[in-house]
N, C-alpha and C positions, 0 to 999 in steps of 0.2 A: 504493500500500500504506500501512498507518495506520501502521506503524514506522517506514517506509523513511525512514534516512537524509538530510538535508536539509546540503548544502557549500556554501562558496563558491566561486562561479567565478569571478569576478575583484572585484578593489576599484577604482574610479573616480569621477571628480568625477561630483558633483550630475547635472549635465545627460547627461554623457556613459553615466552608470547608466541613464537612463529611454530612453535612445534603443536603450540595449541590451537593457532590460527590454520594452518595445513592440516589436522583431524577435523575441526569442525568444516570447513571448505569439503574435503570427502565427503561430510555428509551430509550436502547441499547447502550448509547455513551460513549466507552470506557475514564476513565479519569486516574490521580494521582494527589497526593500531593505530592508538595515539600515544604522546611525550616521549618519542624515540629521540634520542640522541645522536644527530647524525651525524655528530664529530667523532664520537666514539662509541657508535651503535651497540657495538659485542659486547660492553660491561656496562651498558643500561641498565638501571632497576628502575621501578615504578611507571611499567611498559603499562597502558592500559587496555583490554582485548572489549572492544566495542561490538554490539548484535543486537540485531533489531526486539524487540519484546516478544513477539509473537513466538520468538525461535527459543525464549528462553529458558522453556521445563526440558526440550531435548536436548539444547548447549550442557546444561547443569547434570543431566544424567552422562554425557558423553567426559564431561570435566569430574566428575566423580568416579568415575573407571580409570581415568589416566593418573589421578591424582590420588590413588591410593598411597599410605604414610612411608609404605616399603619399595613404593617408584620412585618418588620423591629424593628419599634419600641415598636410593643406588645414585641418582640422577647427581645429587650432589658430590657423590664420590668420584662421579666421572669425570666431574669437573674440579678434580683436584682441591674439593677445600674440603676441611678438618669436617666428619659425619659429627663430631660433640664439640660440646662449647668448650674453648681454651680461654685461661685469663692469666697474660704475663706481667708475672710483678718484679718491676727491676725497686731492687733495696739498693740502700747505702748504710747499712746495720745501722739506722740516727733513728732517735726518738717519733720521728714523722711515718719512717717508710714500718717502722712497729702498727701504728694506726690504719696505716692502709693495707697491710697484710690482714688485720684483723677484720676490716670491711672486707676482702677481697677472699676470706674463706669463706664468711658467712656465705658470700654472694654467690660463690661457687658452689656451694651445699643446695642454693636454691634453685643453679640453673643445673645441677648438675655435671659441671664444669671439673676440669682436671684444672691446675696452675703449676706454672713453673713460674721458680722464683731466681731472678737472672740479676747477678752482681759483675757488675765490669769495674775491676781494677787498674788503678794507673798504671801508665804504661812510659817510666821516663824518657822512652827513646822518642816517643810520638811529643811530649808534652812538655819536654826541657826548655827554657828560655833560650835564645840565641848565645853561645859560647864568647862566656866572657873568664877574668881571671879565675873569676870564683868556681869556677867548675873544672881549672887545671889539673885537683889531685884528685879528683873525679874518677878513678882508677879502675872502679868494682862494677861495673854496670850491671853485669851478669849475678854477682851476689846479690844485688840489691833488686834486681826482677826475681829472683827463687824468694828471696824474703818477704815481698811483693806478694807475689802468688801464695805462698805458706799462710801469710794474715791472714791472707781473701781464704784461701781452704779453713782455717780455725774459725774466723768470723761466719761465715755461709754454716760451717757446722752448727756454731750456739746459735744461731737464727731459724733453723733446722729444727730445731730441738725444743726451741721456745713453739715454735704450729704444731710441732706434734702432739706437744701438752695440750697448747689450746686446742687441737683437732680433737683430742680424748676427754677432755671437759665437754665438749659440744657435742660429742660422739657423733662423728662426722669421722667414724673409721673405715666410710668405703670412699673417700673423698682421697683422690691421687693428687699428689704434691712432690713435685720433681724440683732440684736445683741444676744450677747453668753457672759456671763463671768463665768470663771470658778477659781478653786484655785491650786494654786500645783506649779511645774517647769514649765517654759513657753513652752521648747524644747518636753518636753515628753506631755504635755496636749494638744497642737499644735497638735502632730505627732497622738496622742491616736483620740482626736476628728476628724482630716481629716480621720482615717480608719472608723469611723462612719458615717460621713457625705457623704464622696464619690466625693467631689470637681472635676471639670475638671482640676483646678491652683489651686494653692495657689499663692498669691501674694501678698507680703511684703518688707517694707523697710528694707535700710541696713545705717550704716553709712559710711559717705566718708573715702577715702581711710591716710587722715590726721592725720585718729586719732591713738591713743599710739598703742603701737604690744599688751601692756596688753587686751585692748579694745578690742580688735579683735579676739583673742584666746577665748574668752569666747562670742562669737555672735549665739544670737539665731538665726539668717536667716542661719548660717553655718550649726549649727547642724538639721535643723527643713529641707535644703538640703539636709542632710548625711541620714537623716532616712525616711523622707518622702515617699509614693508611686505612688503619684502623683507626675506631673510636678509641678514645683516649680520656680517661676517668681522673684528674688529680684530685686529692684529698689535703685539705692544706691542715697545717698541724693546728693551727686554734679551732679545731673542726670539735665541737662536744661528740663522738660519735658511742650514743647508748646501745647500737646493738640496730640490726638490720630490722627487727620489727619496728622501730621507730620511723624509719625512714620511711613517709607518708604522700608527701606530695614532691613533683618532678614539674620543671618549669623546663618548659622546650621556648623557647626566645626567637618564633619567626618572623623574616622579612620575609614572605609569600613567595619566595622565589621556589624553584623548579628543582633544586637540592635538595631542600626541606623535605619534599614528598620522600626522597631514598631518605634522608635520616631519619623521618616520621618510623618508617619500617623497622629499622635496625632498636629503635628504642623504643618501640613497642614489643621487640622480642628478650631484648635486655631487661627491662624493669617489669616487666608483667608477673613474671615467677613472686618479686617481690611486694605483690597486693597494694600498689601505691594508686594512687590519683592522679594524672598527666592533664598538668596547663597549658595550654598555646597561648603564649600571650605576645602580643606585640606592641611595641613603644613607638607613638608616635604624634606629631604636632595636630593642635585642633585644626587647623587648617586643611588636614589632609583627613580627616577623622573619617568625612564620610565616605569617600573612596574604600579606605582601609577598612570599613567595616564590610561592604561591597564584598570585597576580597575575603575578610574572615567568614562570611556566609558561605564560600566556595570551598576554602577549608574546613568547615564544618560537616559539610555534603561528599567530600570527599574520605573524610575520616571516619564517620558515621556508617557509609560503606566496608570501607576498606577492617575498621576494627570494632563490630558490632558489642563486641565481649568484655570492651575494655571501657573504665570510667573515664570520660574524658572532660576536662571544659576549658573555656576558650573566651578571653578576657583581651579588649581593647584600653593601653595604658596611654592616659595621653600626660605629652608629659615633652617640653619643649627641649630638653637635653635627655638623652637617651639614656645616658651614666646613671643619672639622680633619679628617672624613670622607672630603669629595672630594679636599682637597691631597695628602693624605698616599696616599690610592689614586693617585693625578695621578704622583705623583714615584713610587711605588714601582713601578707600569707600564709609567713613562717615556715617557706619553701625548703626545703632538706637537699636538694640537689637543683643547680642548673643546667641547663642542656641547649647547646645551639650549632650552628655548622659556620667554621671558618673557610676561606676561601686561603688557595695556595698563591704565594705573593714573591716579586724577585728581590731581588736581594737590597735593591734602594729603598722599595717600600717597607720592607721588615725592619730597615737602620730608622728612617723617617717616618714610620706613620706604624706604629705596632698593629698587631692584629687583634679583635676583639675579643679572642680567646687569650689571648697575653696578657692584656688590661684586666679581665676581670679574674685572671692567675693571680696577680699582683695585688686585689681590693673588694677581697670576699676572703670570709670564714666559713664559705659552703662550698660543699662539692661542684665542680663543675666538667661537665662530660662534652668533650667536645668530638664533634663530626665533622668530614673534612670533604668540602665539596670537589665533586671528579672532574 
């Protein structure tokens, strides 16, 4: 019919859309894709498979055959990523990366999740200043990397030894927990070993917001953020963290862009295990209020589809600087984690203009999980 009604029937990656558009096409039912990426089609997510209404009780029997739990996940194996959820926690044995290990088992217990817990040790040869006197008697290089490496084995042991207590208090004894130490820069061996491993998070501490601006400029959770390609969870040390049932409500922080829709996914599947509440809120000038609101209807229609199961709401902040905007929504909420998608930037905008996952690293005592648009 030339009116009839045109929905979607499900949203899916790139590939997984065409393989469902070519079954249903066999079986006469005209479909399309919309939100392909057609700069980098092959690792689309949030592909949308469109069919007219009429066809949609045969589409949904034909997607329930194909979509059984045991295709699915052969389907994932094929494609080379981890069938169980991974959560890598690089420590630095300090008071901070304790805290986030402690989030990072619970969280594990609840996705079911294995962790490996990854310590990169200095490595003087990478990290020495330029060769001045002071390093003429300099003689040992080699003693002083086995002494090096021996800490990092002794430290990684008692770090070891402190989760397994707390895994046996939590009895969280079928919960796997592997260590990793490696040598080199923390930021780049982090970022090199998560493309190997394939993590769902990474999850790491941060320091509070107290300390020197020198301290902070040079933070491995900022840069191990900026490069990462997984989501990236830091937990900064003034963080009160009572225990994962606590953790209530989740602020996802979108500008309506066309990222958001894959990060909506990714932490709808992250936080859900964890019984919380997920906000969409976005900050913005009266001026543009009503536009934005325009747009947050469309995200609401989209989400309401996409994640019928989950409790969701969706708040318009208007608020003429965007800083003062989300804190103050942040604190009057009582929001337990923030969540938003940084965009990858070159190297003059990273020196000049930080990214908003870096800023609000620096001037928050809540978690903030950041996603990294492709």
């Amino acid at each position: 019919m030339k009116d009839e009604k045109i929905i979607t029937l499900a949203t899916r990656t790139y590939e997984h859309a065409h393989i469902i558009r070519s079954l249903l096409e066999s079986e006469n039912i005209e479909c399309f894709l919309e939100n392909v990426n057609l700069l980098q089609g092959a690792v689309s997510d949030g592909v949308k498979i469109r069919i007219r209404e009429s066809d949609l009780e045969k589409a949904v029997r034909i997607m329930e055959e194909v979509e059984k739990p045991e295709l699915l996940k052969a389907e994932e194996r094929k494609r080379g990523r981890p069938a169980r959820a991974r959560i890598l926690l690089p420590v630095d044995f300090s008071d901070y990366s304790s805290k986030a290990a402690e989030m990072a088992l619970d969280w594990a217990a609840r996705l079911d999740a294995e962790i490996t817990v990854l310590h990169v040790f200095y490595n003087p040869v990478i990290n020495t200043l330029p060769f001045t006197e002071a390093y003429v008697y300099d003689t040992s290089m080699d003693e002083m990397l086995i002494d090096l490496e021996e800490k990092a084995k002794e430290d990684m042991k008692g770090f070891m030894g402190q989760l397994k207590k707390l895994k046996a208090e939590r009895k969280f004894e079928n919960l796997t927990v592997k260590s990793k130490l490696l040598r080199g820069v923390a930021e780049d061996e982090i970022i090199y070993f998560s493309e190997e491993y394939e993590p769902t998070v990474i999850i790491m501490g941060t320091r509070g917001k107290d300390r020197k601006a020198s301290d902070l400029i040079g933070s491995v959770t900022a840069e191990v953020m900026e490069g990462a390609k997984v989501p990236v969870l830091a937990v900064p040390e003034d963080f009160d963290y009572r225990g994962i049932d606590k953790i209530k409500k989740v602020l996802y922080a979108t500008n309506f862009e066309e990222s958001d829709f894959v990060a909506l996914d990714k932490l709808e599947k992250l936080v859900k295990p964890l019984d919380v509440s997920i906000t969409f809120a976005h900050v913005c000038e009266k001026t543009t209020a009503k536009w934005d609101n325009l747009k947050m209807e469309g995200l609401k229609k989209y989400v309401s589809e996409k994640f019928p199961g989950t409790k969701i709401d969706f708040d318009l902040v208007k608020n003429e600087d965007f800083w003062v905007g989300l804190e103050s929504y942040v604190r009057s909420m009582d929001v337990d984690i923030i969540s938003l998608t940084t965009h990858r930037r070159n190297i003059f905008s990273r020196i000049f203009n930080p990214s908003v996952g870096k800023r609000m690293l620096f001037h928050s005592t809540t978690p903030l999980l950041v996603f990294h648009a492709r």
